[in-house]
Backbone as CSV, one residue per row, in Angstrom:
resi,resn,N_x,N_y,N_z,CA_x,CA_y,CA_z,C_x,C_y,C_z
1,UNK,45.141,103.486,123.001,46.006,102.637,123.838,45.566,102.774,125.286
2,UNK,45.281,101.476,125.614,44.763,101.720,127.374,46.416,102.160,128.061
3,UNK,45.813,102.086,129.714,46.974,102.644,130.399,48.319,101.413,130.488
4,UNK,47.423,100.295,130.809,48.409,99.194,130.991,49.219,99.085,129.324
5,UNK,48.614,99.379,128.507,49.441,99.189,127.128,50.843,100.569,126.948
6,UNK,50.237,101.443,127.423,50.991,102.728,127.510,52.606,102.538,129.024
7,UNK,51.972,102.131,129.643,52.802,102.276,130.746,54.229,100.803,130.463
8,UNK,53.695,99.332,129.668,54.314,98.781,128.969,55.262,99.089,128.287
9,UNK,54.861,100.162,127.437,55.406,100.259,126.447,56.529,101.220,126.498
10,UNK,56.374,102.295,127.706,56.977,103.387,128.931,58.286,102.370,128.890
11,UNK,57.879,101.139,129.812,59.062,100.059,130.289,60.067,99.840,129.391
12,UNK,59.586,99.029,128.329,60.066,98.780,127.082,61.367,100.088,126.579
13,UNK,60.641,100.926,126.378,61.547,102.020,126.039,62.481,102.735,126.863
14,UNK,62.423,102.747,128.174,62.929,102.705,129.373,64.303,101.663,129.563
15,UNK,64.514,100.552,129.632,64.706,99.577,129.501,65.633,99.243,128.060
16,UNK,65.206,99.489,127.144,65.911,99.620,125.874,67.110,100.790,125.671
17,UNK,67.087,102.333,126.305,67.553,103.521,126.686,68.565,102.584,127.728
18,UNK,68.453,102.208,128.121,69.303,101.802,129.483,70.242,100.541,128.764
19,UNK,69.920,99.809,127.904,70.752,98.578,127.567,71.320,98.964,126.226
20,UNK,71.560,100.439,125.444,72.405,101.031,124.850,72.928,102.144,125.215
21,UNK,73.061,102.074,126.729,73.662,103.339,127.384,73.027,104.716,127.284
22,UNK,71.725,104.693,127.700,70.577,105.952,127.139,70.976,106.803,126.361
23,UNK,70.703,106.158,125.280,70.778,106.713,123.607,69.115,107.015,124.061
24,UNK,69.039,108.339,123.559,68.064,109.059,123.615,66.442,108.528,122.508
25,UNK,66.666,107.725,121.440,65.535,106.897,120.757,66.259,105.728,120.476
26,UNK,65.365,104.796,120.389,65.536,103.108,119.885,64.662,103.329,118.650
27,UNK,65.281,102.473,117.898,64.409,102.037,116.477,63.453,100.818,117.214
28,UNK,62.333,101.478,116.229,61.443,100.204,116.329,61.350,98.646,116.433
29,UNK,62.468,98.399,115.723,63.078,96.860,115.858,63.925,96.316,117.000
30,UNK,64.420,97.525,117.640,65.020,97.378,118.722,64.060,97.085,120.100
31,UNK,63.036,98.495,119.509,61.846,97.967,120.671,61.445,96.720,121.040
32,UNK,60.534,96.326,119.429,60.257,94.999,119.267,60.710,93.803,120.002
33,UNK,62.562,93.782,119.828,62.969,92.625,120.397,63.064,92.927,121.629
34,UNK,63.225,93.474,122.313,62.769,93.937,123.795,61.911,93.464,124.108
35,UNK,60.746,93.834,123.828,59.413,93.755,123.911,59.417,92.185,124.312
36,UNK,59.361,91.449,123.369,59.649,89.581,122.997,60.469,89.177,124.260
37,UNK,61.753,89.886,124.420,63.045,89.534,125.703,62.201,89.586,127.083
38,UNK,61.562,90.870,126.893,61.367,90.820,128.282,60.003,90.374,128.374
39,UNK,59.016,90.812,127.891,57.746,90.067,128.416,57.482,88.812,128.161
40,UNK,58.828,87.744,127.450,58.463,86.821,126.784,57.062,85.954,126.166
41,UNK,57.089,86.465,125.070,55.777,86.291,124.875,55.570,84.810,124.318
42,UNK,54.485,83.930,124.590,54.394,82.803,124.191,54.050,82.771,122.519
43,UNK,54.212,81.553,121.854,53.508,81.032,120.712,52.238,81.213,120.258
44,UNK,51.994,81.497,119.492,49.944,81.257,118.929,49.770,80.437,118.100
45,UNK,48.753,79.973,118.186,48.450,78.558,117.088,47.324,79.213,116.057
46,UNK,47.334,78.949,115.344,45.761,79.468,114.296,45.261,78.360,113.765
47,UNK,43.869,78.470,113.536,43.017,77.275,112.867,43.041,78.295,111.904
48,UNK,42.310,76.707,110.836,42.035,77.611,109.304,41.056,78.585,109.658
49,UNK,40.117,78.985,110.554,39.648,80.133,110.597,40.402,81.190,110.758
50,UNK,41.221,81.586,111.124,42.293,82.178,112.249,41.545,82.623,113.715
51,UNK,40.991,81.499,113.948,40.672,81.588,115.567,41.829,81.427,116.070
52,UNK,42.632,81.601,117.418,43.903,81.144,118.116,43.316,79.848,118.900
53,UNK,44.760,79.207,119.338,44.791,77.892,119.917,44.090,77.931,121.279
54,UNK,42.986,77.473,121.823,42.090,77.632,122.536,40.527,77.591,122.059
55,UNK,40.457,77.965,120.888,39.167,78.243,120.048,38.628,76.737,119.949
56,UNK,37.509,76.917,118.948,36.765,75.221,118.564,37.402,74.112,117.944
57,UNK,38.756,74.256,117.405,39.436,73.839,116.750,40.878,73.286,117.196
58,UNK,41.008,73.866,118.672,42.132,73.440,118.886,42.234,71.903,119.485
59,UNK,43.151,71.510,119.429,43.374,69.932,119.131,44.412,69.209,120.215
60,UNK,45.517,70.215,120.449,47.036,69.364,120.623,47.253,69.875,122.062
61,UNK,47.834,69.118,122.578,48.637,69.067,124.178,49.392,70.467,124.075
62,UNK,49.386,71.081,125.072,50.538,72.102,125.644,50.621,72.295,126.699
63,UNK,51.790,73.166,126.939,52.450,72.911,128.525,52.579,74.246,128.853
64,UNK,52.361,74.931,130.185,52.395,76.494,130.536,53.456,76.942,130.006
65,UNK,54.744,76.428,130.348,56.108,76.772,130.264,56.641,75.919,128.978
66,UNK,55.703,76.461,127.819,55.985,76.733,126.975,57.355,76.099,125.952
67,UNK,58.359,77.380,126.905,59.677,77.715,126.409,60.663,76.105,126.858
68,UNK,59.901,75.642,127.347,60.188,74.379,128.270,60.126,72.718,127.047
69,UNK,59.319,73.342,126.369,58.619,72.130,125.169,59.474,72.701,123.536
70,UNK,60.227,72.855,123.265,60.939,73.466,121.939,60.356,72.510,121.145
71,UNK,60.479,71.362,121.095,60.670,70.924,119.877,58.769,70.410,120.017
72,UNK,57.868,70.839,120.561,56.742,70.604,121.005,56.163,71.776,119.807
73,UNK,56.615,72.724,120.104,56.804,74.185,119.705,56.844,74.045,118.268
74,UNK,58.165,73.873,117.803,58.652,74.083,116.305,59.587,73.553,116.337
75,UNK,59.828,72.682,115.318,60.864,71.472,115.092,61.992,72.596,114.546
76,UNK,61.929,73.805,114.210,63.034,74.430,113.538,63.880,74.579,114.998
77,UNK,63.195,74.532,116.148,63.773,74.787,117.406,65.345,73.816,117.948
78,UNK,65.047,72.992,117.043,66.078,71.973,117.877,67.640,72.628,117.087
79,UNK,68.310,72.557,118.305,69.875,72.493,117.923,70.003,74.048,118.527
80,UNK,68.444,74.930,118.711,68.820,76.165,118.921,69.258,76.694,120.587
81,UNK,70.355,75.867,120.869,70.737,76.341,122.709,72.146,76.499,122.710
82,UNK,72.551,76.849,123.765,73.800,77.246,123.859,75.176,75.807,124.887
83,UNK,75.168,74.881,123.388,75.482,73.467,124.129,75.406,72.818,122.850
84,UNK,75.895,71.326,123.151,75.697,70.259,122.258,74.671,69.639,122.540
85,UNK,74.400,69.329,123.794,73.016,68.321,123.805,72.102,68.654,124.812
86,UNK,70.889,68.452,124.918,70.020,69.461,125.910,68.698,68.227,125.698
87,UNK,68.197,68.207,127.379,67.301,66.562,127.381,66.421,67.603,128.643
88,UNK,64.818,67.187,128.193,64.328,67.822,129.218,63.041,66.827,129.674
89,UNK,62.528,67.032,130.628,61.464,66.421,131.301,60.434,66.934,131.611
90,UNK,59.362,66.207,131.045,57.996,67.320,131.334,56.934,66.629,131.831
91,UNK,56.175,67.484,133.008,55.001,66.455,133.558,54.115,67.566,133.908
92,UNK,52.832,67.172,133.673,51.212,68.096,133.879,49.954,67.519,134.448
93,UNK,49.876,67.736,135.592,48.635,67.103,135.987,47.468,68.120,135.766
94,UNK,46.666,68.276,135.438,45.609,68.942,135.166,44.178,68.903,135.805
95,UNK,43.775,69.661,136.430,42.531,69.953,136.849,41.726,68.131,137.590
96,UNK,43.137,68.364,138.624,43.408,67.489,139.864,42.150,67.317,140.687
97,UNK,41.519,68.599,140.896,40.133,68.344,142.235,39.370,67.798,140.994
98,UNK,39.051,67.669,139.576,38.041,67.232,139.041,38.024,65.697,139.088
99,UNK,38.782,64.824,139.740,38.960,63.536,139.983,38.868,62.065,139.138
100,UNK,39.246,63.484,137.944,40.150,61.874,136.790,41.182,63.108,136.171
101,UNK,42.482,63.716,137.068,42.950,64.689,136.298,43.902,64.111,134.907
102,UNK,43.535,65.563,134.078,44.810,65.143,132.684,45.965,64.585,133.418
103,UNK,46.750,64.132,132.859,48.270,63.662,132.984,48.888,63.644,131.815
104,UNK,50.162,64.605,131.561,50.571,64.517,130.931,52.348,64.386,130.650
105,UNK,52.471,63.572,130.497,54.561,62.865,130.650,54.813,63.321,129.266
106,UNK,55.773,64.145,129.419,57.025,64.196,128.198,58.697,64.190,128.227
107,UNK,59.512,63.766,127.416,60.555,63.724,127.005,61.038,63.706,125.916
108,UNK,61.849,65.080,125.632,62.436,65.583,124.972,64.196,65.778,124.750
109,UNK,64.924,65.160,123.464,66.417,65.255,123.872,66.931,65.663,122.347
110,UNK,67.381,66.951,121.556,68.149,67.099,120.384,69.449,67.512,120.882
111,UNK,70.221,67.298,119.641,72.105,67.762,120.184,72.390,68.268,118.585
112,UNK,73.461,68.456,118.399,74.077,69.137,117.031,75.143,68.215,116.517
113,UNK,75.294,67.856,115.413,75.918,67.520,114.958,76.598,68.015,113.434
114,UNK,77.682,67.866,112.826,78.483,68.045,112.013,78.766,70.045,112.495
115,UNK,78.685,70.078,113.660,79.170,71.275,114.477,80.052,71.895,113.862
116,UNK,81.533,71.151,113.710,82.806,71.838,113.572,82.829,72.169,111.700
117,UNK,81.850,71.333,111.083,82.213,71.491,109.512,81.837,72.118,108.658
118,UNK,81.030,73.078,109.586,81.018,74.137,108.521,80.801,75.539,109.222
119,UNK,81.402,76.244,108.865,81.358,77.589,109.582,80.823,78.363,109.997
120,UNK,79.704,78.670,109.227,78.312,79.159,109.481,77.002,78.558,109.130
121,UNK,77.320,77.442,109.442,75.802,76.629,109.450,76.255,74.889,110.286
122,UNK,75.031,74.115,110.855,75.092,73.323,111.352,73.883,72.545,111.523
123,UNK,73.964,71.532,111.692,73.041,70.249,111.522,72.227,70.302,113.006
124,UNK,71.045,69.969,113.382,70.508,69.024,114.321,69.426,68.188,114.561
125,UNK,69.458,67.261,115.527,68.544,65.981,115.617,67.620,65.555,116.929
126,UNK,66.539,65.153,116.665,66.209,65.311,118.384,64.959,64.610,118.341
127,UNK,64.346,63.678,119.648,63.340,63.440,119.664,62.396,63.962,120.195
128,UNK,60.813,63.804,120.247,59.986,64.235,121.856,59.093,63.354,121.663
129,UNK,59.069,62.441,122.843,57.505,61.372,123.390,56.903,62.245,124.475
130,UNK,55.554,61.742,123.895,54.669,62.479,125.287,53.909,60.855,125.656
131,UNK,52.812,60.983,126.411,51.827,60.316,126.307,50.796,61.101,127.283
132,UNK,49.661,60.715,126.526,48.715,61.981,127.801,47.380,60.873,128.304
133,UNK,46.776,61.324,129.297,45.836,60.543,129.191,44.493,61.762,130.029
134,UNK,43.380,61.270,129.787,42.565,62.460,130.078,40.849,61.465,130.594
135,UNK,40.780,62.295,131.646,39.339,61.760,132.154,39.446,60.526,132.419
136,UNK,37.679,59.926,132.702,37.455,58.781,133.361,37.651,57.207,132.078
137,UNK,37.452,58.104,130.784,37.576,57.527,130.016,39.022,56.808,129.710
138,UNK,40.037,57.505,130.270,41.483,57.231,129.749,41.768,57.145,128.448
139,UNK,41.282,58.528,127.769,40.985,58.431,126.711,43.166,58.868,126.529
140,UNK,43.650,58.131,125.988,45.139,57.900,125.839,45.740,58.386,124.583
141,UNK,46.587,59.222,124.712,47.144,59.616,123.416,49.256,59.536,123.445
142,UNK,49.729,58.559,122.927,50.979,58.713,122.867,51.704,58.643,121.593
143,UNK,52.995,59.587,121.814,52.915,60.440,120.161,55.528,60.535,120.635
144,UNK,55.391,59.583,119.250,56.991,59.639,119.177,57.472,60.406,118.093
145,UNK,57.823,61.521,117.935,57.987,62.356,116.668,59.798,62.722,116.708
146,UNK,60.634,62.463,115.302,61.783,62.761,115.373,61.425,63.872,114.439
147,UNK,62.831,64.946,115.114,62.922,66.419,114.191,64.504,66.208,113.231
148,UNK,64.554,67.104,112.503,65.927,67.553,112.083,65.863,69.138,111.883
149,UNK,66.524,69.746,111.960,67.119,70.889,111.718,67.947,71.604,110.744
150,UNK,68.337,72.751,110.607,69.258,73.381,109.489,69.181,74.672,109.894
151,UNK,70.334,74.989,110.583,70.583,76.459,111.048,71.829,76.926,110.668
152,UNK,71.856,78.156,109.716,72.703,78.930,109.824,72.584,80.465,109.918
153,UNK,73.925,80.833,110.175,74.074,82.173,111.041,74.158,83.003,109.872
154,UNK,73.763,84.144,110.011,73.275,85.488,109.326,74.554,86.387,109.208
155,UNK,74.988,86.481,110.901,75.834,87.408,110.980,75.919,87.175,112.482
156,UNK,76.905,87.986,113.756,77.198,88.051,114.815,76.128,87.299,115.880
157,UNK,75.003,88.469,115.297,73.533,88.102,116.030,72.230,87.761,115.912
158,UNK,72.275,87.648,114.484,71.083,86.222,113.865,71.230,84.966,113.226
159,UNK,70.891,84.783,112.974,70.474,83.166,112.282,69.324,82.940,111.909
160,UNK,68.947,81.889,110.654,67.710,81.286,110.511,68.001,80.084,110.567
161,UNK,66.777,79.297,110.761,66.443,77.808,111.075,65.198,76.903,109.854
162,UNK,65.574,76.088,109.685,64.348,75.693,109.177,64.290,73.891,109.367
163,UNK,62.885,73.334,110.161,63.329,72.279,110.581,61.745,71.076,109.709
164,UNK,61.785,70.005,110.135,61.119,69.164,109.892,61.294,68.407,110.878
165,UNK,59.622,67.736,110.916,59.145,66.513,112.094,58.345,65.256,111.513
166,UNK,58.435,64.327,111.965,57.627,63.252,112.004,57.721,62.184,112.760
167,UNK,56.353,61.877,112.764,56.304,61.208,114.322,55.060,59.749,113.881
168,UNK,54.986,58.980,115.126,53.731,58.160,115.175,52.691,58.237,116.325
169,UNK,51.748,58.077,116.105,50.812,58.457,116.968,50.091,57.007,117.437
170,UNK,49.576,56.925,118.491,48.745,56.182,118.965,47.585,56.528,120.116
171,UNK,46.214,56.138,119.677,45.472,56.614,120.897,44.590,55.465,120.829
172,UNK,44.156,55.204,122.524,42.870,54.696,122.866,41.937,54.825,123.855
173,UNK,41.146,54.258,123.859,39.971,54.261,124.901,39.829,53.450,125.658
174,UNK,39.331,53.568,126.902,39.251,52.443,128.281,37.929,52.366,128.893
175,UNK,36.884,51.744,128.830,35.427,51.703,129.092,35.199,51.166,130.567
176,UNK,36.425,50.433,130.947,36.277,50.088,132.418,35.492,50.843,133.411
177,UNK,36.182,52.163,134.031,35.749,53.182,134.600,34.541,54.329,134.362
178,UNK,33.949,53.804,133.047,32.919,54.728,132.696,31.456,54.087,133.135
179,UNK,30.655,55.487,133.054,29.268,55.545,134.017,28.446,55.888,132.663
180,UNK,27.029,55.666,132.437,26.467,56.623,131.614,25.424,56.247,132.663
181,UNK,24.437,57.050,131.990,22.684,57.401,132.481,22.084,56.016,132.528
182,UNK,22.185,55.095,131.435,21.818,53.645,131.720,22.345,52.827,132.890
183,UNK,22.564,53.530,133.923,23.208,52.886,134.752,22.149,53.018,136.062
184,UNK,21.595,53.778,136.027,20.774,54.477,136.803,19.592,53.569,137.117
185,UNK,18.688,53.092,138.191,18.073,52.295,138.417,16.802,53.311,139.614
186,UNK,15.512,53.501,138.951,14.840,54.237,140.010,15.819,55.205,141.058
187,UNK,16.417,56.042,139.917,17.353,57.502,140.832,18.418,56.859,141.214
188,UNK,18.640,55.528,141.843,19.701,55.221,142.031,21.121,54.377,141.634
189,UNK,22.319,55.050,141.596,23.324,54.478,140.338,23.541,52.858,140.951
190,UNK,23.520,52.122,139.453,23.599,50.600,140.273,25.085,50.206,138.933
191,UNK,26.198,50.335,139.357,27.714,49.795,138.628,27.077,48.689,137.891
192,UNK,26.492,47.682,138.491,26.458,46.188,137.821,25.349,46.267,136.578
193,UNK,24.566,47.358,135.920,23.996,47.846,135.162,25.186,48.139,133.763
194,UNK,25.076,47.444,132.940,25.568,47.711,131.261,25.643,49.211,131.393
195,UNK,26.642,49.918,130.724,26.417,50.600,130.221,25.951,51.681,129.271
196,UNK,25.343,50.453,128.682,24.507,50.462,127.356,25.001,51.245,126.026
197,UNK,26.264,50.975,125.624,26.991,51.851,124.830,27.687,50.901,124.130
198,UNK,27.599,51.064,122.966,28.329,49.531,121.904,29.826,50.498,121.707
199,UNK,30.804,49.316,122.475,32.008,49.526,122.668,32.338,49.238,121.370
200,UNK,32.393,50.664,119.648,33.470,50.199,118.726,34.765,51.009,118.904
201,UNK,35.007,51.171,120.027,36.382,52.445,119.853,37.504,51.678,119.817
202,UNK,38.267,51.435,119.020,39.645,50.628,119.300,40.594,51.636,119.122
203,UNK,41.725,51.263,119.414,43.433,51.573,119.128,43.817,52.252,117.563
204,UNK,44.066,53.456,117.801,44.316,54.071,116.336,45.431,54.498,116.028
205,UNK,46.233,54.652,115.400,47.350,54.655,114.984,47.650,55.223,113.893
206,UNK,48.439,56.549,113.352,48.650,57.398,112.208,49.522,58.354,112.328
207,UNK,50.279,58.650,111.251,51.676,59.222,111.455,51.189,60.643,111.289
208,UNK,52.481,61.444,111.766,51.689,62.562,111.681,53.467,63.663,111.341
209,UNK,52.899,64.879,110.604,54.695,65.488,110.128,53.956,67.392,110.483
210,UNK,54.657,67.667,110.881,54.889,69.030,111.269,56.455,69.889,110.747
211,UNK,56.902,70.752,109.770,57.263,71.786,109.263,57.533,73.005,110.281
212,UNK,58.437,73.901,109.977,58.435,75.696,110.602,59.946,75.932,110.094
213,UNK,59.833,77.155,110.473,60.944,78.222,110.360,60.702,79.210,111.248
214,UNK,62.472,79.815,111.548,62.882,80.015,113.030,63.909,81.378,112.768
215,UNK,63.870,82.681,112.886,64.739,83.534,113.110,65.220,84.028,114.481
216,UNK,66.245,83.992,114.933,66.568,84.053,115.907,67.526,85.186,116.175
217,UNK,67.942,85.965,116.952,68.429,87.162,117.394,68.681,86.847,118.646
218,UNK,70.363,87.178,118.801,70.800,87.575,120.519,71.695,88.240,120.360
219,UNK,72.425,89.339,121.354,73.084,90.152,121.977,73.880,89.901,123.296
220,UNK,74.862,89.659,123.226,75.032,89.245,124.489,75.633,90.268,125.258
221,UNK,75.561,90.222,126.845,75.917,90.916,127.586,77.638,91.960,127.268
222,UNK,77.522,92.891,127.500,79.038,93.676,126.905,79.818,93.393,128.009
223,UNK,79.901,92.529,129.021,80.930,92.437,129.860,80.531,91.653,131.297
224,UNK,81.120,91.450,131.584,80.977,90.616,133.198,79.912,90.877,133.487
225,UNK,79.621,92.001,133.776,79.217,92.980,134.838,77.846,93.297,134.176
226,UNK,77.369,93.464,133.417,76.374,94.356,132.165,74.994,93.127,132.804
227,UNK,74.119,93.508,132.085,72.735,92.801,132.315,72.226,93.555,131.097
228,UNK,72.619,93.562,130.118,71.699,93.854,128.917,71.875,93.133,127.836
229,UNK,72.021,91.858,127.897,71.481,90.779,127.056,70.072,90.875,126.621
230,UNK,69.790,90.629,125.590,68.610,90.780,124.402,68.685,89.345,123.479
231,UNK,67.294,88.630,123.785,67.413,87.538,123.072,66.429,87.386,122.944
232,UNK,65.944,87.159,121.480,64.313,87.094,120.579,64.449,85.880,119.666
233,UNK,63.241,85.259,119.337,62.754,84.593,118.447,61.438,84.616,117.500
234,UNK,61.608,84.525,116.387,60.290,84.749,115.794,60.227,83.481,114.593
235,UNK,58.880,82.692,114.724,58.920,81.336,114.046,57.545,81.453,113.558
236,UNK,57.426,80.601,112.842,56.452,79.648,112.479,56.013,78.443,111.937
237,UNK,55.032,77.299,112.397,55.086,76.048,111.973,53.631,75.154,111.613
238,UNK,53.773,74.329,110.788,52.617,73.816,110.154,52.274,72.741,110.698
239,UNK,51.659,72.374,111.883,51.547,70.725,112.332,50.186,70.175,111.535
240,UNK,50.586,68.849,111.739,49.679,67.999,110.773,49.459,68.322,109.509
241,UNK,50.893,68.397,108.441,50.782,68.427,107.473,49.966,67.835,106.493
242,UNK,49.837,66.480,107.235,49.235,64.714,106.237,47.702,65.392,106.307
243,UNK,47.580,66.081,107.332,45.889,65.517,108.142,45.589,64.754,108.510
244,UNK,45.993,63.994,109.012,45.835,62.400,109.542,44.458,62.112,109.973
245,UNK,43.935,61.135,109.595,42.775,60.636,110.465,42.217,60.829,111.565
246,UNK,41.243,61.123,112.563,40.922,60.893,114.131,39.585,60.220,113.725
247,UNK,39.846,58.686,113.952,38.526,58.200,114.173,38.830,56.989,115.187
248,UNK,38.099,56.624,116.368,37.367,55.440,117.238,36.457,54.751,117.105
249,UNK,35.229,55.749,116.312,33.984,55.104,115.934,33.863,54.635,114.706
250,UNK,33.503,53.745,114.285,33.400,53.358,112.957,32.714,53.948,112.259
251,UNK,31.495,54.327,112.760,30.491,55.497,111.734,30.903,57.416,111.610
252,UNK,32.647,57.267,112.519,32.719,58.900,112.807,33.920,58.809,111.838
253,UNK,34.353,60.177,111.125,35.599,60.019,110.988,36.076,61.818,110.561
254,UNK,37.232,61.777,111.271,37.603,63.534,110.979,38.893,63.734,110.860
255,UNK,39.646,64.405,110.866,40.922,65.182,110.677,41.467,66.298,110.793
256,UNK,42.600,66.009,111.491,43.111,67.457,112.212,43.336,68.198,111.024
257,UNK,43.222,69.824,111.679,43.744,70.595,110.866,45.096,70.851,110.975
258,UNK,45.278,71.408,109.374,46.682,71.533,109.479,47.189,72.851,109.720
């Protein structure tokens, strides 16, 4: 264990001692959700290799703040807040000095319903549109996916979730603004030069369904006054169940992983 892992983990246990009134050991599970509470740790994605989301394989839009995108996340997520209805707004410009930055718009809104009818369990529903667009190409991707939900409570301070998504997708391409090497005239770039590139990319369109499950854990504060609230989540979810298509070119054709 390096130092920074050791001195972490110091905190953690530190910190845990203090939010059961320094009880002299925490169980491991106690650590754990600590651990999750306080360093909040983000999501991981895996390809069928189990490379993580970042690797050769990764595919899909995300947003720093994460915790900000739920139902982006895991459709088991929706219905899981402390409220009936919860609507959020999301915007990303991306790598701005490179001078065609990403852009990326989202909106997101689930609420709960059949709340009062049953005692320990409850319904919810929710949408999220994005649309992104990227480079000189405007290469365009906009994506309307509805979730549902099914959460019920365990006991005081868990619950499980288990949700479903499906959505429609649309992407295209914009050749206006693009340059290639055929453009080039004795070293110098001349616009009114073809681009010399047989425009087959059209407008594609294919549905797409994403799956997960959601355990959830909180503690809430013992009084006015207290600051030792403890609140964890641990999920997982299957996007692009179908595999849907990704093709523009007529001679290309591939599919996300699921």
């Amino acid at each position: 264990m390096n130092i920074t892992n050791k001195y972490s983990l110091n905190f953690i246990r530190r910190t845990c001692r203090d939010a059961v009134h320094r009880v002299s050991t925490c169980s491991p599970l106690t650590v754990l959700l600590t651990a999750i509470a306080i360093l909040n740790l983000p999501p991981i994605w895996f390809t069928p290799n189990g490379e993580t989301e970042g690797g050769l394989f990764a595919q899909d839009i995300h947003f720093s703040q994460f915790d900000q995108t739920p139902l982006l996340v895991n459709p088991a997520l929706a219905g899981t807040f402390g409220g009936t209805h919860r609507a959020i707004l999301n915007y990303k410009d991306q790598w701005k000095a490179f001078g065609a930055p990403y852009k990326t718009y989202a909106l997101s809104y689930d609420f709960l319903f059949l709340k009062e009818k049953w005692e320990n369990a409850k319904l919810a529903g929710g949408f999220f549109i994005f649309t992104d667009k990227a480079g000189y190409s405007n290469l365009s991707s906009t994506q309307i996916d509805l979730s549902v939900s099914s959460i019920v409570r365990l006991n005081d301070h868990q619950s499980v979730a288990a949700g479903l998504q499906g959505g429609f997708v649309q992407k295209s391409v914009d050749f206006s603004y693009v340059s290639t090497d055929n453009q080039f005239n004795n070293g110098a770039y001349d616009p009114s030069i073809p681009v010399g590139e047989t425009n087959n990319f059209n407008k594609r369109s294919y549905s797409d369904f994403t799956a997960g499950i959601l355990w959830s854990y909180i503690k809430e504060n013992t009084d006015l006054f207290a600051n030792n609230q403890v609140k964890a989540n641990a999920g997982a979810a299957v996007y692009h169940v179908n595999r849907p298509k990704q093709e523009f070119y007529e001679l290309n054709l591939d599919r996300l992983y699921a």
